[in-house]
C-alpha positions as CSV (number, residue, x, y, z in Angstrom):
1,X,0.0,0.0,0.0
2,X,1.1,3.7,-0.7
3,X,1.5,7.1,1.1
4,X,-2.0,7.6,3.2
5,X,-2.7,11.6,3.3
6,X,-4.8,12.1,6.2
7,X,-6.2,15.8,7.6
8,X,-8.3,17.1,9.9
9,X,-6.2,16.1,13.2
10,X,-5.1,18.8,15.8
11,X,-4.1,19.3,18.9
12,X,-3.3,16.2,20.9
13,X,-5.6,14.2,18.8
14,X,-2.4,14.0,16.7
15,X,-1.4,11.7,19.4
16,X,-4.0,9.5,20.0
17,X,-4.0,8.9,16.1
18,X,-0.7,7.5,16.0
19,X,-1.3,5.6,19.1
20,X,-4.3,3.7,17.8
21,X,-1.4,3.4,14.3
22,X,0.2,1.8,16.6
23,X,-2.1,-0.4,17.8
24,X,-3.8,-1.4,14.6
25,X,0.0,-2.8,13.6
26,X,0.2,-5.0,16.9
27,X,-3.4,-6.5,16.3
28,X,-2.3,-7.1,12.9
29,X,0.4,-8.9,14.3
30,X,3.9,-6.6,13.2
31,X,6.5,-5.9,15.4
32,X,8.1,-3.2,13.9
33,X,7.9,0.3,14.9
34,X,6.9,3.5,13.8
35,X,8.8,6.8,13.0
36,X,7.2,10.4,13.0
37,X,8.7,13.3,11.2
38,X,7.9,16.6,12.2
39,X,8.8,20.1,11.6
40,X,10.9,21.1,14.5
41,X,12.1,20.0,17.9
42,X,9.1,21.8,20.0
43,X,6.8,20.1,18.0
44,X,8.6,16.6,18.4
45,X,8.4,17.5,22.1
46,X,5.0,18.5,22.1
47,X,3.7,15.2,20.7
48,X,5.9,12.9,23.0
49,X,4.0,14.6,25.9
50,X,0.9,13.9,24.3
51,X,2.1,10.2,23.9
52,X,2.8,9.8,27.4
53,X,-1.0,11.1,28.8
54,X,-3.1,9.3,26.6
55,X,-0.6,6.1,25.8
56,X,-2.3,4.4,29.3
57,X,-6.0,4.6,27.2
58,X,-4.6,2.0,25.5
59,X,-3.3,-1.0,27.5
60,X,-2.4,-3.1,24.5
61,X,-0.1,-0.7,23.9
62,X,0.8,0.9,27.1
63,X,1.4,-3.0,28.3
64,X,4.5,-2.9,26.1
65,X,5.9,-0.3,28.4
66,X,7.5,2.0,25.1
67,X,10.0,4.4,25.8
68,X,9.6,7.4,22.7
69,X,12.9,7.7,21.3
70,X,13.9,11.6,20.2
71,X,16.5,11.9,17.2
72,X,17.0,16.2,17.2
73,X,19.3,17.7,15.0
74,X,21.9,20.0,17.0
75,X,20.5,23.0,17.8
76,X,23.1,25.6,16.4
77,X,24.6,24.7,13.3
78,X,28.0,22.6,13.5
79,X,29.6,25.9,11.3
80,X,28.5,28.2,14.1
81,X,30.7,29.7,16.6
82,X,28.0,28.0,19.4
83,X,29.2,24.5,21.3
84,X,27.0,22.1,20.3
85,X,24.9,21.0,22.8
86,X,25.7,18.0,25.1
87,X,21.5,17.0,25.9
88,X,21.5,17.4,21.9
89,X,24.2,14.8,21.3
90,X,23.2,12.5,24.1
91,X,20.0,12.4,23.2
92,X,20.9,11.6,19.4
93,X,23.5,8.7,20.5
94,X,20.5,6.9,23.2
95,X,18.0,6.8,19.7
96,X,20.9,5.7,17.4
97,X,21.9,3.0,19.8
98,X,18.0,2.0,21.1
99,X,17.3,1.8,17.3
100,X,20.1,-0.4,16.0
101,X,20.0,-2.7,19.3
102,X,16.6,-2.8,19.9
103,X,16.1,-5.9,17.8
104,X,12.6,-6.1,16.4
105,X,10.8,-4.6,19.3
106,X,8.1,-2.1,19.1
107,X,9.5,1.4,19.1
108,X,8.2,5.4,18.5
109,X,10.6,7.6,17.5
110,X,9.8,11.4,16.7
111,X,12.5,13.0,14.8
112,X,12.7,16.1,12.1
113,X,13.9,15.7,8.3
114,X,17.3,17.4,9.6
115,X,18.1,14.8,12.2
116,X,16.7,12.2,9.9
117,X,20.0,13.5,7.0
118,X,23.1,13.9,9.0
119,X,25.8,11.8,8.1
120,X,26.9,9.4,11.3
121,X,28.1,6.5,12.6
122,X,27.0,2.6,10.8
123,X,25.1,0.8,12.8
124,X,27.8,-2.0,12.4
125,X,30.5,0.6,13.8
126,X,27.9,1.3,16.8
127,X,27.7,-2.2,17.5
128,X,32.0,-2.7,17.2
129,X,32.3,-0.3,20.0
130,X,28.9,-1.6,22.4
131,X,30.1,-3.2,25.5
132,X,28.1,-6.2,25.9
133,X,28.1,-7.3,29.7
134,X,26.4,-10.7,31.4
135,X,26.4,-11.2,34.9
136,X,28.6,-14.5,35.8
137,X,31.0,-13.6,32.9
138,X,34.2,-12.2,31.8
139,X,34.2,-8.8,30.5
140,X,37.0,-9.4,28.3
141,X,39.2,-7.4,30.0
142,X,41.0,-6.6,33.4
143,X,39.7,-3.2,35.2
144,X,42.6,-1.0,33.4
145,X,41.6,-2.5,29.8
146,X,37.8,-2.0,30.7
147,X,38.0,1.3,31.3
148,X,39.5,2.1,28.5
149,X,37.3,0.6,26.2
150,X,34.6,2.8,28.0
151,X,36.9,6.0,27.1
152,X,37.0,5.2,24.0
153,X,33.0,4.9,23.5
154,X,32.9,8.2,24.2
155,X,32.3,8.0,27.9
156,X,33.8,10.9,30.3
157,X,36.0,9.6,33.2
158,X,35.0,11.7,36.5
159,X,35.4,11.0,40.1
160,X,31.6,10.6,40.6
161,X,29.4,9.5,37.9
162,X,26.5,11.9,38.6
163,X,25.9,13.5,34.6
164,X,25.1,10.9,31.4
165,X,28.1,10.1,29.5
166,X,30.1,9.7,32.0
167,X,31.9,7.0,34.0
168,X,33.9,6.9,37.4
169,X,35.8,3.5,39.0
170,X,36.4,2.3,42.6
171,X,38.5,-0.5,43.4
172,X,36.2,-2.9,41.9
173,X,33.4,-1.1,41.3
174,X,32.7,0.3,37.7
175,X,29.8,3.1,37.7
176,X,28.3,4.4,34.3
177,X,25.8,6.4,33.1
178,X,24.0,6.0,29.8
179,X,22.9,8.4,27.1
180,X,19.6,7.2,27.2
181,X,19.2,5.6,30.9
182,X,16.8,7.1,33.6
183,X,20.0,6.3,36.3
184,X,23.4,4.9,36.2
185,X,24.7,1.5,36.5
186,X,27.0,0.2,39.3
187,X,29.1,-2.7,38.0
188,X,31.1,-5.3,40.6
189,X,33.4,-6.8,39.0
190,X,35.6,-9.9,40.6
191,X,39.2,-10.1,38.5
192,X,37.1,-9.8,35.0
193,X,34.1,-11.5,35.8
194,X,31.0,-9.2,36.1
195,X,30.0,-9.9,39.9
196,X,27.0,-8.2,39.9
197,X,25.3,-5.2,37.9
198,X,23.1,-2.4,40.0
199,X,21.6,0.5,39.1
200,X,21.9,3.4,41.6
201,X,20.8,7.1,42.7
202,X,23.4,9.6,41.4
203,X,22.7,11.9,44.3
204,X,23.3,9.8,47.1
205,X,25.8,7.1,45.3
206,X,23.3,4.7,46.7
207,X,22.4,1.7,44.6
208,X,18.5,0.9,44.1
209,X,18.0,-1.9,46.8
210,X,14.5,-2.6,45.3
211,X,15.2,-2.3,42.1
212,X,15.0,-5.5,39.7
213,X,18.0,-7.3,39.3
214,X,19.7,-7.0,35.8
215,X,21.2,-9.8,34.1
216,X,22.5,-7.9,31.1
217,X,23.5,-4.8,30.1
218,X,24.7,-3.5,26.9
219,X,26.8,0.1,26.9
220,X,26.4,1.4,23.8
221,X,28.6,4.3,22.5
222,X,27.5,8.2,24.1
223,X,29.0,9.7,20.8
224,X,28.8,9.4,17.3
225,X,31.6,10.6,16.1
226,X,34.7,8.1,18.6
227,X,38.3,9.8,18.5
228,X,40.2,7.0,19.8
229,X,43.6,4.6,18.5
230,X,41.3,3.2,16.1
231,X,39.7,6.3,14.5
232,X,42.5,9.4,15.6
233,X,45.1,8.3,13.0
234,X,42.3,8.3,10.0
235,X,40.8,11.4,11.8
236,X,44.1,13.6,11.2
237,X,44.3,12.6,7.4
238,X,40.9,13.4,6.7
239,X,40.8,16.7,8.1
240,X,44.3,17.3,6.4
241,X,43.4,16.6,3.5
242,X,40.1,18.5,3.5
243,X,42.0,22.0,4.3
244,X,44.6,21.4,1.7
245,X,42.0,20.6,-0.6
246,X,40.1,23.7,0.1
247,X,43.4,25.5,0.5
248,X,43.0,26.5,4.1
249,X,46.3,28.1,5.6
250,X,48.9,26.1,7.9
251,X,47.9,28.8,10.7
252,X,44.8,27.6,10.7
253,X,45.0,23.9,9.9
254,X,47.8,22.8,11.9
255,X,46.5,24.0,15.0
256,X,43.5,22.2,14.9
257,X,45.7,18.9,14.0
258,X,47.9,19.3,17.3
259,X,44.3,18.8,19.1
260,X,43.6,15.3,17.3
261,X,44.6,13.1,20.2
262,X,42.2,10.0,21.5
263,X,39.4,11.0,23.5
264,X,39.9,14.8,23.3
265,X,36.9,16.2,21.3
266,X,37.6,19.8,19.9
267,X,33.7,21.7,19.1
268,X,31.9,20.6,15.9
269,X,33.9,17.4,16.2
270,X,30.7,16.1,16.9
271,X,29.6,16.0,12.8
272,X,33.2,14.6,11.8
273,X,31.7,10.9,11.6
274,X,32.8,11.5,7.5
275,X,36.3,11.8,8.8
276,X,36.5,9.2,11.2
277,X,34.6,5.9,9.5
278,X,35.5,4.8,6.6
279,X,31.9,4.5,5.8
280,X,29.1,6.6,7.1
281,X,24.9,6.6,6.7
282,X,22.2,8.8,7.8
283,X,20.0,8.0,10.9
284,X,17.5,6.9,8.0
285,X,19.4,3.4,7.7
286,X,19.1,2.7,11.3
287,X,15.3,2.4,11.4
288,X,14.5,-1.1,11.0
289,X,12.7,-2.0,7.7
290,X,9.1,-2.4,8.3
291,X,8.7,0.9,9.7
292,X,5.8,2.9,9.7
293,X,6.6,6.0,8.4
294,X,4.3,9.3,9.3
295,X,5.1,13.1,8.3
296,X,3.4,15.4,9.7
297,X,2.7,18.6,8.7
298,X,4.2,18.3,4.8
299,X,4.3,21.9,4.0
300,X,6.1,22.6,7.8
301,X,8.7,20.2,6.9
302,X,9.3,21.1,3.9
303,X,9.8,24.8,5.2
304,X,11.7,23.4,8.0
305,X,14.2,21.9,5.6
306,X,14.6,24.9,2.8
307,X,15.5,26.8,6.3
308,X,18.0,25.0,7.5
309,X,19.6,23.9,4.5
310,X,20.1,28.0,4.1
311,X,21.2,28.7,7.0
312,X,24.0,25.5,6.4
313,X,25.3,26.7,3.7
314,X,25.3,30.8,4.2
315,X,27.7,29.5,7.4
316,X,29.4,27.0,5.6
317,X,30.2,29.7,2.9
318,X,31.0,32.7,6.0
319,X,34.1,29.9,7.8
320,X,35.9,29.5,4.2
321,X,38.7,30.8,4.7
């Protein structure tokens, strides 16, 4: 079957018609997902509230327990002279990661045709640097190691994990905090053999002592664009050859080389994934197949698009040098 146009639908009865979408394709037995473009942010935001008040309406749905995943596009362009913001780029690395290793659960993400076109990370190159941990076995590496792996997903090393993307150890204790988790995991490890995995209050440092005991836990990556031994070498080429190419000055280039070490992000690094992989793909090739796509709002989209796609390349054109 084709495109569907459908009108007539305001207000936060936009919600409750792609909740009963969603419903109609569990009855009819799918188990894929479905993915809702919108205009901007706000209004992305706007229907995920919606979502969440009338989702419990529906128990066949609401039963599934389905968390709304939120691709944005950064706020500020990457050519602007803003940092681009941290929230923005966890929140893009927790839908990239629940969307390649989700499997073929039900899923709702809300997203804008921005988000949907930047170049990032495959989701084989996500899954190469996941951390895949069961309780009972080796992690596949001693504490050092372990941590180091973590660095190079992206994660921050701290004294207390307290903020996402970050991660702290403790004798044998290994505390991280996920793009896209509601709190932090406490992992006890014994030599290299996960002990015991907790999850735990980042205000008091307390683990959860009710809280349901997890078997598994996969750490996905909290960036998408991973400056580490395996990427940093490539990294400095790329970006070499790029300003020579464009014939940007050794003042300017060579400083920004001296910065490319592993795990040191200079700004706008996050939209380098072109430099870094070898091979890249928009978020579109994430989402499983057997999506169900809805836009909403065409003409708002559309505008959406032509705006930004300006504003890209009037910046793009203002840092040549």
């Amino acid at each position: 079957r084709g495109p569907v146009r459908i009108t007539g639908i305001a207000g936060s009865a936009r919600a409750w018609f792609l909740l009963r979408v969603m419903e109609r394709a569990l009855d009819a037995g799918k188990t894929g997902g479905l993915a809702v473009v919108v205009p901007d942010a706000e209004s992305a935001q706007e229907l995920m509230a919606d979502w969440a008040a009338l989702e419990p309406l529906l128990p066949s749905v609401a039963s599934l327990g389905i968390s709304p995943l939120f691709l944005p596009d950064w706020e500020q362009s990457l050519y602007s002279s803003v940092a681009p913001s941290i929230k923005v780029r966890l929140q893009r690395a927790a839908a990239l990661a629940a969307l390649t290793g989700g499997g073929h659960s039900p899923f709702v993400l809300f997203t804008t045709p921005a988000a949907l076109v930047r170049r990032t990370l495959s989701a084989a190159t996500l899954t190469d640097h996941s951390l895949r941990l069961r309780v009972g076995e080796s992690c596949g590496a001693d504490r050092a190691k372990f941590m180091q792996l973590l660095s190079d997903s992206g994660y921050l090393r701290v004294d207390s994990v307290v903020d996402r993307g970050t991660v702290a150890a403790r004798g044998e204790l290994i505390d991280v905090f996920l793009p896209g988790a509601r709190f932090p995991h406490r992992i006890e490890l014994f030599d290299d053999v996960v002990e015991k995995i907790r999850t735990f209050d980042p205000d008091t440092q307390r683990s959860h002592a009710d809280a349901t005991e997890i078997s598994v836990l996969v750490v996905p990556p909290c960036r998408e664009t991973l400056i580490n031994a395996t990427t940093a070498s490539r990294l400095r080429e790329q970006i070499k050859s790029a300003a020579d190419d464009r014939e940007v000055p050794r003042s300017v280039r060579d400083p920004l080389l001296e910065t490319l070490r592993e795990g040191v992000y200079p700004p706008a690094s996050d939209d380098w994934a072109t430099f870094c992989y070898p091979e890249t793909v928009t978020a579109i090739e994430h989402i499983p197949a057997g999506t169900t796509w809805v836009r909403w709002d065409d003409l708002g989209c559309d505008q959406a698009w032509d705006a930004r796609w300006r504003e890209e390349k009037s910046l793009f054109a203002n840092a040549s040098p």
